[in-house]
N, C-alpha and C positions, 0 to 999 in steps of 0.2 A: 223540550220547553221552547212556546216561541217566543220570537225577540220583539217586542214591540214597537211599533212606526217610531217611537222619537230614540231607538235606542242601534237602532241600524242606518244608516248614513243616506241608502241609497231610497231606503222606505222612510226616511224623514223629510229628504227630498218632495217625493212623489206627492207626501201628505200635506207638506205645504205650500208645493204648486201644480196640485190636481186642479187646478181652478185655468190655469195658463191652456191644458189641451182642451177643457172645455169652452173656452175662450175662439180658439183656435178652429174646432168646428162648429161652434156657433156662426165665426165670422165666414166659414168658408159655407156655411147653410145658405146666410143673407146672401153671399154672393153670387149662388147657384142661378138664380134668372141671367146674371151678368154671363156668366159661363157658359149657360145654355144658347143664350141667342149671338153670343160673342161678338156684343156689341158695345164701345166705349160709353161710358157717360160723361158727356161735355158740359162743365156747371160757367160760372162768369168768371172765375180765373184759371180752367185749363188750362189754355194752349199757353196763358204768361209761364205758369211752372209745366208746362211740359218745354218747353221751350229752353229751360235753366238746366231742368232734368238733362234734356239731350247732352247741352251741350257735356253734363260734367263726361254722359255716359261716352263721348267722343274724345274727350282727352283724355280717358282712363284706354280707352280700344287704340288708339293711336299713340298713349302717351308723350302726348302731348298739352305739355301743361301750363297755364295762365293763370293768374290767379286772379288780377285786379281786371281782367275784361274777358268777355265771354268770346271765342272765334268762331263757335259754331252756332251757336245761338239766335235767333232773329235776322236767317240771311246772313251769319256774318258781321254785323257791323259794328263790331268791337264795344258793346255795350256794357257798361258796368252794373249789374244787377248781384248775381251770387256773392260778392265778394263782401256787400253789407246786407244780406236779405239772407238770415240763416243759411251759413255758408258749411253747420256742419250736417245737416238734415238736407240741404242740396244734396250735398255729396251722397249720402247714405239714397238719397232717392234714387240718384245718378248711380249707382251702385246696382240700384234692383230694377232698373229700366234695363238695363246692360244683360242683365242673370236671367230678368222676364224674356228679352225678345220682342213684345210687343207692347203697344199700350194697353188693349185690354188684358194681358195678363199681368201684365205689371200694377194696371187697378187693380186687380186681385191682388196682389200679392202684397201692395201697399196698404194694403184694406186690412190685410191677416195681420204686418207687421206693426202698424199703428195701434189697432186690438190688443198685440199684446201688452206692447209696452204702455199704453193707458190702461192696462188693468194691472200691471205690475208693479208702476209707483203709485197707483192708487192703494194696494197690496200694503208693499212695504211702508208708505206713510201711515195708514193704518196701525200696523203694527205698532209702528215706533209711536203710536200716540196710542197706545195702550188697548187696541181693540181685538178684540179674542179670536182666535185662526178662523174659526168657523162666519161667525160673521164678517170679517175682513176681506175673504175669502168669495163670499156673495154678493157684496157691496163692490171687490173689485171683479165682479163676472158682469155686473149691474153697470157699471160706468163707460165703456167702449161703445155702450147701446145707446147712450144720453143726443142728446140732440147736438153739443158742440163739436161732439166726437166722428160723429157722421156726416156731418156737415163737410168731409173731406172727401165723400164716396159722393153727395150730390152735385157738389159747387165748387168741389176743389178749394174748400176754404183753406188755407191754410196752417189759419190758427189752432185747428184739431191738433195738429203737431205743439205747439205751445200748451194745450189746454192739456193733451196726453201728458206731458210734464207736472203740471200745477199740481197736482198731488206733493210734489216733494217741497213744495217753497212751503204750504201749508203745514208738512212734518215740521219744516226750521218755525214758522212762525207759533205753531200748539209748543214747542221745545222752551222757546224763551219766558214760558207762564208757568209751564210744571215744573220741570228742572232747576229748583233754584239756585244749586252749588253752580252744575256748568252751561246757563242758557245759551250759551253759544258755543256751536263746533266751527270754528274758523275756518275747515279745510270743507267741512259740508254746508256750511251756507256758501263759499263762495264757487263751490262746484257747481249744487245748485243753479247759484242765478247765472254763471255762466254756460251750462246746458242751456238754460232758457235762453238767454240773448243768441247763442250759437244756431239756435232753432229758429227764433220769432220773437222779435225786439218791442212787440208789441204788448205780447204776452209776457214779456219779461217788465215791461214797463210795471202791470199791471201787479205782478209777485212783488214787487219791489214798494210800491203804494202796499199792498197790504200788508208787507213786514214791517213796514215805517208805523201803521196803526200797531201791531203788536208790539214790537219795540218799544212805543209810546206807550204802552198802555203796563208792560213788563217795568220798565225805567221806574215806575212808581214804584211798584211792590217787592224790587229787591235790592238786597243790604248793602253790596258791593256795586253801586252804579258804573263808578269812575274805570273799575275792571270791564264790567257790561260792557259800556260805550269803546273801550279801549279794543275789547276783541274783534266790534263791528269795525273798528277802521281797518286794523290788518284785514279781516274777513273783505273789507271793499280793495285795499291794495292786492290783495291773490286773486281778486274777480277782475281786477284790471290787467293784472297779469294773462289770465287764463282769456281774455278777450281782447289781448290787443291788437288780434289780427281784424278783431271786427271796428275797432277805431279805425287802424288802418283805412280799411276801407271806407271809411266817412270824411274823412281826411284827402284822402284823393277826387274821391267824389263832391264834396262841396269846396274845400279850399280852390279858391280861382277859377269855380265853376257856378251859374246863376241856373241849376236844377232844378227840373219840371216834379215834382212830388209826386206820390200816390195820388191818383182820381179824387178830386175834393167834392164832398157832399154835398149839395147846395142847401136842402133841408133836412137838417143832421137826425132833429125830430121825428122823424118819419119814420127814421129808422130805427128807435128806441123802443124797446120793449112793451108791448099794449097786448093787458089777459083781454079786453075785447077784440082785438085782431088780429089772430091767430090761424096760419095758414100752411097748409101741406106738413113738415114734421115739427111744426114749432109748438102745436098744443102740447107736445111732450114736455115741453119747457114748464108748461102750468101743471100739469098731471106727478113731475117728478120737486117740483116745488112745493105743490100741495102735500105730498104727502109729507115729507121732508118736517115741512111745518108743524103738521098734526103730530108726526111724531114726535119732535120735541115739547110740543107745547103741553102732551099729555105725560111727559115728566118734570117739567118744568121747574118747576120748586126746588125739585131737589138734585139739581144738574152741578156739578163743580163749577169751578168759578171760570177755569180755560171753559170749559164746554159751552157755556154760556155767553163767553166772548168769542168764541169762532162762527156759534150760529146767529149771533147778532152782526156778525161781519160779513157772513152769507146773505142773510137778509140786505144788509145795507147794501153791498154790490145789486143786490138784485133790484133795489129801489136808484141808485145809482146808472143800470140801466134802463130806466123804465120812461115812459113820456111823463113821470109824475117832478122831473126838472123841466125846466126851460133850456133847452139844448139848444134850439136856435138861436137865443137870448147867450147862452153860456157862450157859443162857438162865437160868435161873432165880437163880442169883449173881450175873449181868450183864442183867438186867432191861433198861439205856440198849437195847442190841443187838435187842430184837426187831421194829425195824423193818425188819431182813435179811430175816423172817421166815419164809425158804425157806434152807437152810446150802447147797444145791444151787447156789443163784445164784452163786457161789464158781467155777462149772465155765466162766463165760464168761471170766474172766480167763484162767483155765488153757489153757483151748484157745487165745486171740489167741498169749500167751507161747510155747506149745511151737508155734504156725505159723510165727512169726517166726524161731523158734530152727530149726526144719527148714530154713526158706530159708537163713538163714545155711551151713546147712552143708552143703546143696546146691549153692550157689555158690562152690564151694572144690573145691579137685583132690585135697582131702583121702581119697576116699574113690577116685579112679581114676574114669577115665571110665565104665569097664563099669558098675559100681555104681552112678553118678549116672544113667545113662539107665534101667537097673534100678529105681530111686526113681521116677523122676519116671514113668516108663511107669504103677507102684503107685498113684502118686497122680492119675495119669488113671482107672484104674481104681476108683477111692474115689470120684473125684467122678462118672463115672458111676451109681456105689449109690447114693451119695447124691441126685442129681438122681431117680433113679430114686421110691426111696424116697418125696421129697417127694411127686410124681406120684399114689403110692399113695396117700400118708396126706389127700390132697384129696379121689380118690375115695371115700373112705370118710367121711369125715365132709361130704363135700355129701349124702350119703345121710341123713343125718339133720339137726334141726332143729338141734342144739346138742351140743355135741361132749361135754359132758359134764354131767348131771346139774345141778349148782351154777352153768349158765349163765343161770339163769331161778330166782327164789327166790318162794315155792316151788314147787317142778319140780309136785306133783303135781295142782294144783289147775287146769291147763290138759286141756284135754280134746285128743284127736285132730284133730279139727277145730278147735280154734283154734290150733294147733300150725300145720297145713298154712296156715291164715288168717295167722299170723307168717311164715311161709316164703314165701308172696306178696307181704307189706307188705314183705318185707325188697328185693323186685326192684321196688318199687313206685319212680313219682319222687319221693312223698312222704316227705319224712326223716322229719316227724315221726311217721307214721302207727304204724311198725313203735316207737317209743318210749313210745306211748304203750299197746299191747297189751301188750305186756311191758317192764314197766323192773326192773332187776334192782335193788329198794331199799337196794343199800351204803350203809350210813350215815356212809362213810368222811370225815372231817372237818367232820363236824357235831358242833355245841354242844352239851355236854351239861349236866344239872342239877348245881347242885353237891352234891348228898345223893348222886349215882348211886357207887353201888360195885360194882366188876367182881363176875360171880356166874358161875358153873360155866356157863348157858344164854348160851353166846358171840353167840346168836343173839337175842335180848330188843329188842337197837334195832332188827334187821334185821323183827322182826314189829311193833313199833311203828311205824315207818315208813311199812311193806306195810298196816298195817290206815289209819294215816291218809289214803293215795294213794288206795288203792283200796276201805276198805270202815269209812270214815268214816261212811257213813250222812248225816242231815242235810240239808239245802239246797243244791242244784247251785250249783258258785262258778262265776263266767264272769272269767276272765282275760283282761287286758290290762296288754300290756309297752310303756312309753311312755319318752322319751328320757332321762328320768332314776331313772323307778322304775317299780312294776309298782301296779297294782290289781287286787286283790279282788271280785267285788259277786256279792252276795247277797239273794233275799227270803225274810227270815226267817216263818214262820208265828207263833213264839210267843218268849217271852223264853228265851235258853236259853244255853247255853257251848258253844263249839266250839272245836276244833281244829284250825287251818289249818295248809297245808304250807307254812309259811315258816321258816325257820330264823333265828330271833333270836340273831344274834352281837352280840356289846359293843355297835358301833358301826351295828346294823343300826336305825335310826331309821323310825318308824311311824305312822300318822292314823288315828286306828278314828271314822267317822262325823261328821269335822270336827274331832276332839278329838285333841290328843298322845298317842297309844297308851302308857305305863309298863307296860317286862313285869315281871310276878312270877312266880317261880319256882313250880313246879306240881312237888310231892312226890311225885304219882300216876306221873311221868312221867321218861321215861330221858333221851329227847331234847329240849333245850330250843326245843320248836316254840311258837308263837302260838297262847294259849288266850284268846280275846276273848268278851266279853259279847255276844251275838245281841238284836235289835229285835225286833219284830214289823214285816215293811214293809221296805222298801229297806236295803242297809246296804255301805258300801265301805271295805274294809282297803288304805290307798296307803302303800308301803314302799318304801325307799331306803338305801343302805349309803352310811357318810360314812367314808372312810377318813382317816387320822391325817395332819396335815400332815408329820409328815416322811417317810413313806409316799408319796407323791405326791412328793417332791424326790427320792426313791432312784428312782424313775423316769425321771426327768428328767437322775439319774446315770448308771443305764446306756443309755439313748438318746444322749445325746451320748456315753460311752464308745466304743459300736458304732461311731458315725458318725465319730467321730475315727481308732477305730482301722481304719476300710475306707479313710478318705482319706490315711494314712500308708500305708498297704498298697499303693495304688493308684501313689501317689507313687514306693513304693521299686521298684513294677517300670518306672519312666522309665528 
């Protein structure tokens, strides 16, 4: 007699994540141009997160470890980035740059492991929103192919890592409208939104705006409020818990520091979603909307009442990111806001919500059988385009060095030949090799002076920086990173001031030539770097970042948070 798939462990398995190897070589199909011509794709934030990447992968090979500043990262110059810019999707990248060996296989292989895990909490949120194996199943083979997703294999967006997540905030947020006895699992919404902020604080923003509408809209229609609201606060005290290494890190970084932001948009608008202009893999966005649409609108009527509020919260995001706001209007009276600084990033909600909301109502006899194999044949055939698509949009951008202009600042000052020189160091096993030809100078969360005031030229720190790295002039520095801080050394020819690439935050502590280094502010200058007095004759700058004690206990918070809440976890599946 045989045992049938849900009745044997390792064939029940197989049956409900046969979809993860097809995933899997799907993503390694797309990747096959990259493989074959074994050449990097460089998008406009590369070399910033290859740059985070290294460094983690250097303190894991030398264990040597920092947590609040980067030593090997951008030359060295003790920058604080990973420590608030998803410090746990750092690490994990840092992890598979280390295992790859190179960048281009490490794109690969970042490419395969993103795939999966956006199609698995695409999967599992599914599920827990009641969507039947089979469709759930295609819907998460269907989503890794979507345009947010990929958007990490072009451009190095980041947010693909945030948006692979969104599937699960949307599980918590469909929970709190079906479920009426327990709308809230305390230990799962705040695991949740702290994978998200651990990942991309951006993305996590955005989970959090849309649980706030659910919430809202749940707070009406059940019995027990006072309990409701009561589990959302502990549920926010264990997400504080489980993230207060990421306070931490905002805490060092702005307290007693005047921080240069993210790249600010000048016309936010521009950048907001428009179905008439639509370029290279963004018409997917309209093609996976449209359908999305149709499909629900042709059960429309008779959709549950959750269903009907997740695909109308899809929708709104998607109107939300679109040029049908005033974004230039919104940004400039809402100033806090331009750290969205894309209104498009708006599209990755919108898409998790109306996938969810399709499954739902694929799962129902709502529409007749004829109809549902109708659909779901549609959405085989979308995920083919899509699959398809990505395939292309590889081969064309392995053909060139950098997928877009602003991946290398500035673009024009590389000649042909050092270009193809970048496109070898990038297959090289040298990590550092290709970081050091071109590092794209973001001055992204560097100190700045306190006189600096924003000027029309958005770009002023980005050439300060670029001329310190690279065309400082002066005395070759020789670098060394030792277990607790880095040195400088230099032979100066004559008495003179220099400008070294170290970036002096509050607590960034200094020895210029035996002596306590005191920085003083330099008026001539945007970004608050080390301007030290030069010898004639031997001379060594040794620097060290002291972070604030209670900075160091919010770590010590959420490491035992994690490790408490994996040993209750572990416990509850006895």
């Amino acid at each position: 007699m045989s045992v049938l798939p849900a009745q044997h462990p390792v064939r029940t398995w197989l049956w409900h994540h046969i979809f993860i190897l097809i995933v899997i070589a799907l993503s390694f199909l797309a990747a096959l141009p990259q493989l074959t011509s074994q050449s990097a794709i460089l998008g406009v934030d590369g070399l910033f997160h290859f740059n985070r990447f290294y460094d983690i992968a250097m303190q894991l090979k030398h264990l040597n470890f920092h947590y609040f500043v980067a030593p090997y990262e951008y030359q060295g110059m003790g920058r604080m980035v990973n420590s608030i810019y998803g410090p746990f999707a750092a690490g994990l990248n840092g992890v598979l740059l280390l295992l790859a060996g190179s960048y281009v296989k490490y794109q690969v292989l970042s490419r395969v492991i993103l795939s999966v895990v956006a199609a698995e909490c695409m999967y599992v949120a599914l599920r827990r929103c009641r969507v039947t194996n089979l469709t759930a199943q295609a819907i998460a083979i269907l989503y890794p192919f979507t345009y947010q997703i990929i958007m990490w294999n072009i451009r190095q967006s980041f947010m693909s890592w945030g948006a692979a997540l969104m599937p699960l905030g949307v599980m918590v947020g469909v929970r709190m409208l079906e479920n009426r006895e327990h709308p809230i699992n305390i230990w799962q919404t705040a695991v949740v939104m702290a994978l998200l902020t651990q990942t991309h604080l951006i993305s996590a923003a955005q989970i959090a705006l849309m649980l706030l509408l659910y919430a809202i809209i749940a707070v009406r229609r059940l019995p027990n409020r006072r309990d409701f609201l009561l589990k959302i606060g502990q549920a926010i005290l264990l997400y504080l818990v489980l993230c207060a290494n990421v306070i931490a890190g905002l805490v060092e970084i702005f307290m007693g520091n005047r921080i240069l932001g993210v790249g600010q948009v000048k016309y936010p608008g521009e950048n907001a979603f428009n179905v008439l202009v639509l370029h290279r893999s963004r018409y997917l966005i309209l093609v996976v909307l449209v359908a999305s649409l149709v499909i629900l609108l042709i059960g429309w009527r008779k959709l549950s009442f959750s269903t009907k509020v997740t695909a109308s919260l899809g929708t709104g995001f998607y109107v939300l990111s679109s040029v049908l706001l005033p974004w230039d209007t919104i940004f400039r009276l809402l100033p806090v806001i331009s750290f969205i600084q894309f209104p498009s990033r708006f599209m990755a909600v919108g898409t998790v919500l109306l996938l969810v909301a399709d499954g739902q109502l694929l799962s129902t006899t709502i529409l007749g059988r004829g109809w549902n194999n109708l659909l779901r044949l549609g959405i085989a055939g979308l995920g083919v385009l899509l699959i398809g698509v990505n395939g292309y949009s590889t081969t064309q951008h392995t053909q060139q060095i950098f997928a877009v202009p602003r991946a290398i600042y500035p673009a024009q000052k590389y000649a042909t030949k050092e270009l193809e020189n970048l496109r070898t160091a990038f297959n090289s096993s040298n990590l550092a090799k290709p970081l050091t030809l071109a590092t794209k100078s973001t001055p992204d969360y560097l100190p700045l002076q306190p006189n600096y005031k924003p000027t029309d030229n958005v770009f002023a720190a980005y050439e300060e920086l670029d001329h310190v790295l690279y065309h400082r002039g002066g005395p070759r520095l020789h670098q060394t990173i030792g277990r607790h801080s880095t040195t400088l050394r230099w032979t100066g020819t004559k008495a003179q001031s220099l400008t070294l690439p170290v970036a002096m935050y509050r607590n960034t502590q200094a020895v210029l030539n035996g002596h306590a280094f005191q920085y003083r502010n330099n008026p001539k200058q945007t970004l608050r770097l080390a301007t030290v007095q030069s010898r004639t004759g031997q001379n060594t700058f040794t620097f060290h970042y002291q972070p604030r004690l209670i900075s160091r206990l919010l770590l010590w918070v959420t490491a035992i948070g994690w490790l408490g809440m994996i040993i209750w976890w572990w416990h509850s599946r006895a």
